[in-house]
C-alpha positions as CSV (number, residue, x, y, z in Angstrom):
1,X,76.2,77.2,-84.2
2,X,79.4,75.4,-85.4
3,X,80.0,72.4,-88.3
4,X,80.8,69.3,-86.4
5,X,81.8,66.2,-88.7
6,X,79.9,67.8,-91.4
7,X,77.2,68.4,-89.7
8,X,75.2,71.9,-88.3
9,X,76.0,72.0,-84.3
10,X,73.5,74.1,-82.3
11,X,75.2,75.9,-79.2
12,X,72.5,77.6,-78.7
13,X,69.8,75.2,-77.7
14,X,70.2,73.6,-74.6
15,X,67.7,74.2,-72.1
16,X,69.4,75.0,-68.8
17,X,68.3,72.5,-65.5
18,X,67.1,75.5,-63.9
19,X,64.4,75.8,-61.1
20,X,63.4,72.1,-61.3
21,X,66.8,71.0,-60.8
22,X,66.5,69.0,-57.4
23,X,63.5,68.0,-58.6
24,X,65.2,66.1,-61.3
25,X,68.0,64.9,-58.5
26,X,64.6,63.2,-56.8
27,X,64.1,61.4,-60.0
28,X,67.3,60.2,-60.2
29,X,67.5,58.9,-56.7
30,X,64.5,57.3,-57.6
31,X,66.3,55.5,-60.7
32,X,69.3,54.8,-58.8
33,X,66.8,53.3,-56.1
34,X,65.3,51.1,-58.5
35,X,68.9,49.9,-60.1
36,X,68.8,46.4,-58.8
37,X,64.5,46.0,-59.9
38,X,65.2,47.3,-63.3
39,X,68.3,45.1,-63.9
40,X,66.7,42.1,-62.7
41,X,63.7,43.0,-64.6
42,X,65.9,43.4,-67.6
43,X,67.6,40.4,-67.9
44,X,64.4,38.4,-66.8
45,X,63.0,39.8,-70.2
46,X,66.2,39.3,-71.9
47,X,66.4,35.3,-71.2
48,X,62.5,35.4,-72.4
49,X,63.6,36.7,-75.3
50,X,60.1,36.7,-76.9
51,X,59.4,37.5,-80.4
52,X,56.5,39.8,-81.7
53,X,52.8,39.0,-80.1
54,X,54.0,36.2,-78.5
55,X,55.8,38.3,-75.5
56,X,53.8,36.8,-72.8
57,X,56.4,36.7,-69.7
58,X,57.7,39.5,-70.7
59,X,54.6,42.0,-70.7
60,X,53.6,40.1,-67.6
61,X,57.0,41.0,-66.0
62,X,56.4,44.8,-66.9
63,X,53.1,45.2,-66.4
64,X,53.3,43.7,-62.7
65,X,56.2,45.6,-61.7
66,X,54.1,48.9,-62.6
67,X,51.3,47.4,-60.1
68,X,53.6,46.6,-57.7
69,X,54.5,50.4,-57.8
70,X,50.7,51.5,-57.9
71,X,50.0,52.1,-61.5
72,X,46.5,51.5,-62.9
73,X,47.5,48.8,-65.3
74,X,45.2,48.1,-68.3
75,X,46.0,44.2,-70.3
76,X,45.3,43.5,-74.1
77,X,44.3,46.6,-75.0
78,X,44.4,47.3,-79.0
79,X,43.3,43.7,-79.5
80,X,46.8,42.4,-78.5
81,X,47.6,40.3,-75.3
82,X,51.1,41.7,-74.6
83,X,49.8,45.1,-75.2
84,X,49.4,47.3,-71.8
85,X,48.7,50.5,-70.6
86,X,50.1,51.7,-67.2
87,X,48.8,55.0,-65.6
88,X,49.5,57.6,-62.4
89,X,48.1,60.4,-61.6
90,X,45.2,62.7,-63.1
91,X,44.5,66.3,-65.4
92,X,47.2,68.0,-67.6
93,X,49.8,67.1,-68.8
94,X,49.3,64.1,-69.6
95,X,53.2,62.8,-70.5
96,X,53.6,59.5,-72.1
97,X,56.6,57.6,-72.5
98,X,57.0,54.0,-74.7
99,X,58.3,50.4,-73.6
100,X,59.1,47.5,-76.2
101,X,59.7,44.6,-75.1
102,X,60.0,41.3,-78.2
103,X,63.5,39.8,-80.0
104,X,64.3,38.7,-83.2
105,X,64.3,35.1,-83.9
106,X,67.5,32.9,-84.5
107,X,70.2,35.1,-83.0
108,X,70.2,33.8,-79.5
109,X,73.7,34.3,-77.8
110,X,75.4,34.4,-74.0
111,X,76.8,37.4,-72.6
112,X,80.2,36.4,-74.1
113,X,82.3,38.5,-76.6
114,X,82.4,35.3,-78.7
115,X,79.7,34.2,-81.0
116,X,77.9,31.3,-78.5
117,X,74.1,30.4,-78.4
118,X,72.1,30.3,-74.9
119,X,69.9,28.5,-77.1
120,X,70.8,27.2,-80.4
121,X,68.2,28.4,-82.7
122,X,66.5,30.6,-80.4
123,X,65.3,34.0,-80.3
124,X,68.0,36.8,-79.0
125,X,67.5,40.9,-78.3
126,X,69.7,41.9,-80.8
127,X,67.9,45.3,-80.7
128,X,67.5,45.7,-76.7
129,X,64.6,45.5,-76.4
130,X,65.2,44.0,-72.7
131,X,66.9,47.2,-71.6
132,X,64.4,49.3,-73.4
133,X,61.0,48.3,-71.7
134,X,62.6,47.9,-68.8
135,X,64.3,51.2,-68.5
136,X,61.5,53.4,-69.6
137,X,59.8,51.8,-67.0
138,X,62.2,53.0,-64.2
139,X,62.0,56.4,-65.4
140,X,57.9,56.2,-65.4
141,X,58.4,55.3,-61.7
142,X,60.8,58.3,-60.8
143,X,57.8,60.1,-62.2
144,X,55.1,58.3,-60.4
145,X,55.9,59.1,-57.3
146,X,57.1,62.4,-57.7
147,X,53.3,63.2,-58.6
148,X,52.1,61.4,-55.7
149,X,54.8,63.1,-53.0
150,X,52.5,66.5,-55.0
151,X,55.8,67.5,-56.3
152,X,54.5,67.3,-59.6
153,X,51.0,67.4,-61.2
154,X,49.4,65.9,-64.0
155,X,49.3,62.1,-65.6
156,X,52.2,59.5,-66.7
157,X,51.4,57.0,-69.0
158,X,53.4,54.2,-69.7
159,X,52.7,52.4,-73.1
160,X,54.0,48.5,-73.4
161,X,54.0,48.4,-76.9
162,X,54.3,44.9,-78.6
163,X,56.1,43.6,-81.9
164,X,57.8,46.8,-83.2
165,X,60.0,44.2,-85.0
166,X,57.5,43.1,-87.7
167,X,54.0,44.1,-86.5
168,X,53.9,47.6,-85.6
169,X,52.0,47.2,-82.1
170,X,52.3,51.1,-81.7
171,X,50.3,51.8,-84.7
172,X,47.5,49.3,-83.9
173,X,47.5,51.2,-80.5
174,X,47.4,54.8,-82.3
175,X,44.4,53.6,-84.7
176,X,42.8,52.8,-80.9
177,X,42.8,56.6,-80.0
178,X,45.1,55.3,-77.0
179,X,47.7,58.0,-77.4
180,X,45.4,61.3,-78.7
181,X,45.4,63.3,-75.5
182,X,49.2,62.7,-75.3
183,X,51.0,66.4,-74.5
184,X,54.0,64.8,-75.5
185,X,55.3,61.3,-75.5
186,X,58.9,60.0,-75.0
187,X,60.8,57.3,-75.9
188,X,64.4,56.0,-76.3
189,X,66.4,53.2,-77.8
190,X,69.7,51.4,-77.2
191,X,72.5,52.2,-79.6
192,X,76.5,52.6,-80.1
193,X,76.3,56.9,-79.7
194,X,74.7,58.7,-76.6
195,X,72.4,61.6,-78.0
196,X,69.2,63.3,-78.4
197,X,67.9,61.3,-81.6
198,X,67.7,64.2,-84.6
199,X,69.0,61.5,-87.1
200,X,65.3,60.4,-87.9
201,X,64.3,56.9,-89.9
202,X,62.9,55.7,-92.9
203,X,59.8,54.9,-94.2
204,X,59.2,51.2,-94.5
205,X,55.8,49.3,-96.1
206,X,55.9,46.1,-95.6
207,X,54.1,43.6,-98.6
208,X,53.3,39.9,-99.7
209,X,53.2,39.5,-103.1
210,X,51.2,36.1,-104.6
211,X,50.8,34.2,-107.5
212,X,48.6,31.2,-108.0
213,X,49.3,29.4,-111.5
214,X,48.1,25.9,-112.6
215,X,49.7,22.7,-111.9
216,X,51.1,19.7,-114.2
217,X,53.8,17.6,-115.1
218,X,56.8,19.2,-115.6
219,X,58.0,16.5,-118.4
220,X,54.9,14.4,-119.3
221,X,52.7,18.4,-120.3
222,X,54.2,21.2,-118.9
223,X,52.4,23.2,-121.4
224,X,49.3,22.4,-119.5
225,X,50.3,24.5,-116.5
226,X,50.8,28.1,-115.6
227,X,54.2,28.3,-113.4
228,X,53.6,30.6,-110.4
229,X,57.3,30.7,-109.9
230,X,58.0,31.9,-113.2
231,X,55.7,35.3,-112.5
232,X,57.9,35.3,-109.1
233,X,61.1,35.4,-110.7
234,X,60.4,37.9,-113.1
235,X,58.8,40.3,-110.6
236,X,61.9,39.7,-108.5
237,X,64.3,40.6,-111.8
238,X,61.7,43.7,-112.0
239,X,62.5,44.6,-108.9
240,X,66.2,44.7,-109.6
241,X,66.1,46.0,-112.7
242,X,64.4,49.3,-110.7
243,X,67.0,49.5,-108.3
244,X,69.1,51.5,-111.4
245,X,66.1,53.8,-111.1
246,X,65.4,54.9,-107.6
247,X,67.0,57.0,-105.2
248,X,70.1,56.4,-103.8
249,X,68.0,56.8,-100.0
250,X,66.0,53.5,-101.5
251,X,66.3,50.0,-99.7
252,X,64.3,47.1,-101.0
253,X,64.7,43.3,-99.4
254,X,62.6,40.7,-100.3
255,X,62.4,36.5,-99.0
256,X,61.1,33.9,-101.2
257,X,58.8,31.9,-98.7
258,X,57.1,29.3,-101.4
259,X,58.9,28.6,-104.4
260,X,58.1,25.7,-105.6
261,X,58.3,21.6,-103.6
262,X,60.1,19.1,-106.2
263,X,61.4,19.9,-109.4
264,X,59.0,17.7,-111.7
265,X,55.6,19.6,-111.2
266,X,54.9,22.7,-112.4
267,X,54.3,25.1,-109.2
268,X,51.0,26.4,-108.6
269,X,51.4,28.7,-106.1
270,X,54.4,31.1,-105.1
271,X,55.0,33.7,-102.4
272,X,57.7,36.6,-101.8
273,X,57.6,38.5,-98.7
274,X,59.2,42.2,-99.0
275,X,59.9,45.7,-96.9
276,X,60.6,48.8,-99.5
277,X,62.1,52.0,-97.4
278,X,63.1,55.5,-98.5
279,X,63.4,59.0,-96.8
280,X,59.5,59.9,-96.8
281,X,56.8,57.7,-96.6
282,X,55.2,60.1,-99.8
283,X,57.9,58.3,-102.1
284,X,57.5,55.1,-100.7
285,X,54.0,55.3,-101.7
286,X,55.3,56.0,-105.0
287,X,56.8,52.8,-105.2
288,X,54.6,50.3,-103.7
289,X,52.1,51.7,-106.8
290,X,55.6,50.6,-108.7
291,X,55.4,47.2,-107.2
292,X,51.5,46.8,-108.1
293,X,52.4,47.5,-111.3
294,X,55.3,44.7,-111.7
295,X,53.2,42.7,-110.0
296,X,50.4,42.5,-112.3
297,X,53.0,42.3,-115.3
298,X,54.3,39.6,-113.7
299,X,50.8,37.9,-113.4
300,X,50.4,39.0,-117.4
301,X,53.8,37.4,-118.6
302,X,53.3,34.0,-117.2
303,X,49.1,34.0,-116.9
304,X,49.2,33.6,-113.5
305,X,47.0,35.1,-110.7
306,X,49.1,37.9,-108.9
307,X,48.1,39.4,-105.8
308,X,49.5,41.8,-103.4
309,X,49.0,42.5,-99.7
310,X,50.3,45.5,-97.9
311,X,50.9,44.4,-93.7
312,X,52.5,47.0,-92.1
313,X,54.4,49.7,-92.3
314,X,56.0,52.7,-90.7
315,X,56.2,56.2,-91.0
316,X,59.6,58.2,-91.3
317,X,60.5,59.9,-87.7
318,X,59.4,63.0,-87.2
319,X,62.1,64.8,-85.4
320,X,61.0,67.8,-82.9
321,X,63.9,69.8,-82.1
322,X,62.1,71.6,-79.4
323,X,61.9,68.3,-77.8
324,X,65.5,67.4,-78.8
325,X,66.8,70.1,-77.1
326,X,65.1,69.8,-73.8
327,X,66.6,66.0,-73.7
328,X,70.1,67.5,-74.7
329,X,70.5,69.3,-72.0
330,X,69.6,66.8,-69.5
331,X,72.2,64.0,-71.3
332,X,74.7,67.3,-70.5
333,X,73.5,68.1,-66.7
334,X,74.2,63.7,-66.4
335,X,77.2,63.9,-68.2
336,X,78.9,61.0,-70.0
337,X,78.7,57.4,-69.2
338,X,81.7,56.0,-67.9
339,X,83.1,52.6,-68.4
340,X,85.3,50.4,-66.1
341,X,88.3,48.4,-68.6
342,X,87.0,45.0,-68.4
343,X,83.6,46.6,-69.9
344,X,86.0,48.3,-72.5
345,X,88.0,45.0,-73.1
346,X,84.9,43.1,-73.5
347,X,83.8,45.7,-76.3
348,X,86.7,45.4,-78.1
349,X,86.6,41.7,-78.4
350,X,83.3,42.0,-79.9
351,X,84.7,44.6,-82.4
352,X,87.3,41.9,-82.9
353,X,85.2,38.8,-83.1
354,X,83.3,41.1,-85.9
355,X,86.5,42.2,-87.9
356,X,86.1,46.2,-87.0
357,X,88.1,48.6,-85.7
358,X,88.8,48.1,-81.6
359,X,87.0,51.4,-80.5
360,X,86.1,50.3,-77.3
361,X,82.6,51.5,-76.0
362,X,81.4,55.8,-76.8
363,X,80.1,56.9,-73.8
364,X,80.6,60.8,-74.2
365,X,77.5,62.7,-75.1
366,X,77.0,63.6,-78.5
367,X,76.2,67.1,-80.0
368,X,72.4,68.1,-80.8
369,X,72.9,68.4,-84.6
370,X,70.2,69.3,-87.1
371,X,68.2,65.9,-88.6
372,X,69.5,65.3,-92.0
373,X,68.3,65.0,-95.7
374,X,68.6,61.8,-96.0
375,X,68.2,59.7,-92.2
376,X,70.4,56.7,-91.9
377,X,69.1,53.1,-92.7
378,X,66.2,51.5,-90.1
379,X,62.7,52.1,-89.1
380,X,60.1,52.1,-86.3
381,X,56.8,52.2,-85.6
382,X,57.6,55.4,-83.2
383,X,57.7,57.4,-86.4
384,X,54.3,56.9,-86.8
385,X,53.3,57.9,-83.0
386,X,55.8,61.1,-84.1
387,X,52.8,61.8,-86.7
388,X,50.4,61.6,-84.0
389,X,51.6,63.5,-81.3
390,X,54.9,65.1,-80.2
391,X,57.7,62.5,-79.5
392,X,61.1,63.1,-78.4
393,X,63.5,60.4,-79.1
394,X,66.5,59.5,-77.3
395,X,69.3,57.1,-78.1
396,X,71.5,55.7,-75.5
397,X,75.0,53.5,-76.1
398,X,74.5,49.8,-75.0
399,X,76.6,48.3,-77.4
400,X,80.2,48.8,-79.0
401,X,80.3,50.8,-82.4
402,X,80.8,48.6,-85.4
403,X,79.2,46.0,-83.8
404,X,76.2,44.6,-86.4
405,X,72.8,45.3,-85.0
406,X,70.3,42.6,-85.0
407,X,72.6,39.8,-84.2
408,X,74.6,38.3,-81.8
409,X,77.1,41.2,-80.4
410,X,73.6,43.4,-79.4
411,X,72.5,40.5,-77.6
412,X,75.6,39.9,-75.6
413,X,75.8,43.5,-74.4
414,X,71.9,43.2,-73.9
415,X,72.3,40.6,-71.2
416,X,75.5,42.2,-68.9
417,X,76.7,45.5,-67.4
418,X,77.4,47.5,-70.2
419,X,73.6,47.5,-71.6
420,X,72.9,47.7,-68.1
421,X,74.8,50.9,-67.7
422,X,73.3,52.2,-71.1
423,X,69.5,51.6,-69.4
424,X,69.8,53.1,-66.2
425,X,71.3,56.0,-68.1
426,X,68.4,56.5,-70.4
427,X,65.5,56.3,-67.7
428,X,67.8,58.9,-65.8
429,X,67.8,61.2,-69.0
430,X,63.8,60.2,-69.5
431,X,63.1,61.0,-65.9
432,X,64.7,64.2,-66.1
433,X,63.3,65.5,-69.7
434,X,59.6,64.5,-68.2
435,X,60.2,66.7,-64.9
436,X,61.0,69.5,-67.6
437,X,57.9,68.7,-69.3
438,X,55.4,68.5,-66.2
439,X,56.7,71.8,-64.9
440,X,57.8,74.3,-67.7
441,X,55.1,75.5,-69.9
442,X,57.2,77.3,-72.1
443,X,58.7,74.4,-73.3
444,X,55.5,71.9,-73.7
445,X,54.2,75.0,-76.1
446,X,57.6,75.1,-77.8
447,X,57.5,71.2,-78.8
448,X,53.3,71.6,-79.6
449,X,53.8,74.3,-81.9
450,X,56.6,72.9,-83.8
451,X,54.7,69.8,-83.9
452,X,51.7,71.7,-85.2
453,X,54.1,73.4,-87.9
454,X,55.2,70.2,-88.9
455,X,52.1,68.5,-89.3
456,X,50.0,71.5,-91.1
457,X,48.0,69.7,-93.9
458,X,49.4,66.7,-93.3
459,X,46.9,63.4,-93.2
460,X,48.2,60.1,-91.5
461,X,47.1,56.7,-93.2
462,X,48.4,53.9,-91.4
463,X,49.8,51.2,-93.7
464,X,48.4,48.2,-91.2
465,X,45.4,46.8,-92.8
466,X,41.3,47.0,-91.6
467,X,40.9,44.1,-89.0
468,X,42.1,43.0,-86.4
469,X,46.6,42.7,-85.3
470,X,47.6,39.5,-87.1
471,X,48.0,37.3,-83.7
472,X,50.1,34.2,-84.1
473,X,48.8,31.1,-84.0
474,X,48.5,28.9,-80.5
């Protein structure tokens, strides 16, 4: 092992193709095959552009390809609508792999380098979520029929798995015991690096905090109410106050969503929506009991009503390098992406149109490092199905570095060749990690018994509350 960048490079681990290489070459054929379906089916989703629960057309579109391609496909399951289940084959292993599929509202764009709404106001997959469904959905396929040409055995399951951007549709799915007799699920996600995912994520909970106060005149006898927003803004300056006091690895956001309607009446009612994230989801426990705590001060100092109402939340990544290895070495038998120079001139006018350094696209394959202390800024409801069973992540470039995630530049690489290129990449990588999987033992032991290590005397609480998944209204 060497340092790379700072961090600890392992020589030793990949996994070489070996026995089940042309294997693997049949489930790339079968991706290559499949390139036209998969962009078309792509770029239907990514016009959808549906946000979380309300991804109608765009499960449908999934869910029918995979029954066009013989897959026992099973609708709404978990209690959502856009939820699915898609299944081939029967017995051990049973491999699963992950699809999302919803946007993020208000950052519709074209597939131009320049900041330009399809829609103005719309939604916009300024995470890939288009490429991401669709390509672990290719690589499913390649799977599917290797196992019914007998040249594998054993079950492939692909998951559609609704609003990771808000609701958690995975972990409403886990709480269904739809993933427990996993061997080991997959899953990958578009990004500006090409690698086997080690970096990990943060813990997230996601809370509303409430107050209900009394109403009156705010000039004629203000002293006859109880101003909700005045509990709001001092649990909000309580909040900041703690950022002094917590870990540098600490994020907390929050939106005002009622604050008041017209200056003269004394507001009776206020609500703050906010996410809190650090490394482990232990310390971010520790602070939502924080939060309850300024909460109720708040309520105290202003004789208001506070109340507060955990969502969702996610656990941090747990990062198998077993697993991590396996899909190394099959980014290294692919080799690197390449790029033709009007993909590369098109990056680097998005790294211009957002002021960063012209880079151009990274499609090289990066080195398997160890995870580190402190895993860089996002989350996912696949860290919780990482708790559950034994998930190898993958991340695949689809977008220029620099570029901001979760707006418009994301969205324009989304809808053309170069997030096409980064998809049919990843369900090439998928395909060939899951032939490893079906056929070497060895290494399905390996990734269960590090997973079992990992997980010794550990208990997972989901942070989604009893009840049913909060569906949207009609």
């Amino acid at each position: 092992m060497r340092k790379h960048n700072g961090l600890l490079v392992l020589l030793c681990c990949a996994v070489a193709p070996g026995a089940g290489t042309d294997t693997k070459k049949e489930a790339v054929a079968s991706i290559e095959r499949q390139r036209a379906q998969l962009i078309g089916l792509s770029d239907r989703i990514w016009t959808y552009a549906e946000t979380a629960l309300r991804e109608t057309r765009s499960s449908q579109a999934l869910a029918a390809y995979a029954e066009a391609q013989g897959f026992r496909v099973e609708r709404g399951v978990a209690g959502m609508p856009t939820a699915f289940i898609a299944s081939y084959g029967q017995g051990q292993p049973v491999i699963g792999i992950l699809g999302e599929f919803d946007a993020l509202p208000g950052i519709s764009q074209k597939a131009s380098p320049l900041k330009e709404a399809l829609e103005p106001g719309a939604a916009g997959h300024g995470c890939g979520h288009n490429l991401f469904g669709a390509g672990s959905l290719g690589a499913a396929v390649a799977v599917k029929e290797l196992l019914a040409a007998g040249r594998l055995k054993g079950t492939v399951r692909y998951y559609g798995t609704p609003a990771e951007e808000s609701v958690g549709g995975k972990i409403y799915m886990l709480r269904e015991g739809l993933m427990k007799d996993l061997d080991v699920c997959l899953a990958w996600h578009p990004d500006h690096k090409t690698r086997a995912d080690t970096q990990g994520s943060q813990a997230l909970v996601d809370f509303i905090v409430e107050f209900k106060g009394r109403a009156a005149h705010a000039a004629f006898d203000p002293w006859n109410g109880r101003s909700a927003v005045d509990a709001l803004e001092l649990f909000t300056h309580g909040l900041n106050m703690l950022r002094e006091h917590v870990r540098p690895s600490v994020r907390m956001h929050y939106a005002i969503l009622k604050g008041g309607d017209v200056p003269n009446v004394v507001p009776e009612y206020a609500k703050l929506w906010c996410w809190v994230r650090d490394t482990r989801h232990t310390t971010v426990d520790e602070l939502l009991a924080r939060m309850r705590k300024m909460a109720e001060g708040a309520g105290l100092m202003a004789g208001v009503e506070p109340k507060l109402t955990v969502q969702a939340g996610d656990y941090e990544m747990l990062v198998n390098m077993a697993g991590s290895k396996v899909l190394h070495a099959n980014l290294e038998w692919l080799g690197p992406i390449e790029y033709t120079a009007p993909e590369q001139e098109f990056a680097r006018a998005i790294q211009r149109a957002a002021e960063v350094e012209e880079k151009g696209l990274a499609g090289a394959i990066q080195p398997l490092v160890e995870p580190p202390k402190d895993p860089p800024g996002g989350s996912t409801d696949v860290a919780d199905v990482s708790w559950n069973v034994p998930t190898l992540h993958l991340n695949v470039t689809t977008a220029p570095d620099g570029a901001p995630w979760h707006a418009w530049p994301v969205v324009a690489c989304a809808g053309m060749s170069i997030g096409h290129k980064g998809m049919v990449h990843a369900a090439k990588t998928l395909a060939a990690t899951m032939v490893d999987l079906f056929t070497d033992p060895a290494a399905r032991d390996a990734i269960r018994s590090e997973f079992r290590q990992k997980t010794r005397g550990q208990v997972y609480r989901p942070y989604i509350p009893a009840g049913p998944p909060p569906l949207p209204s009609p």
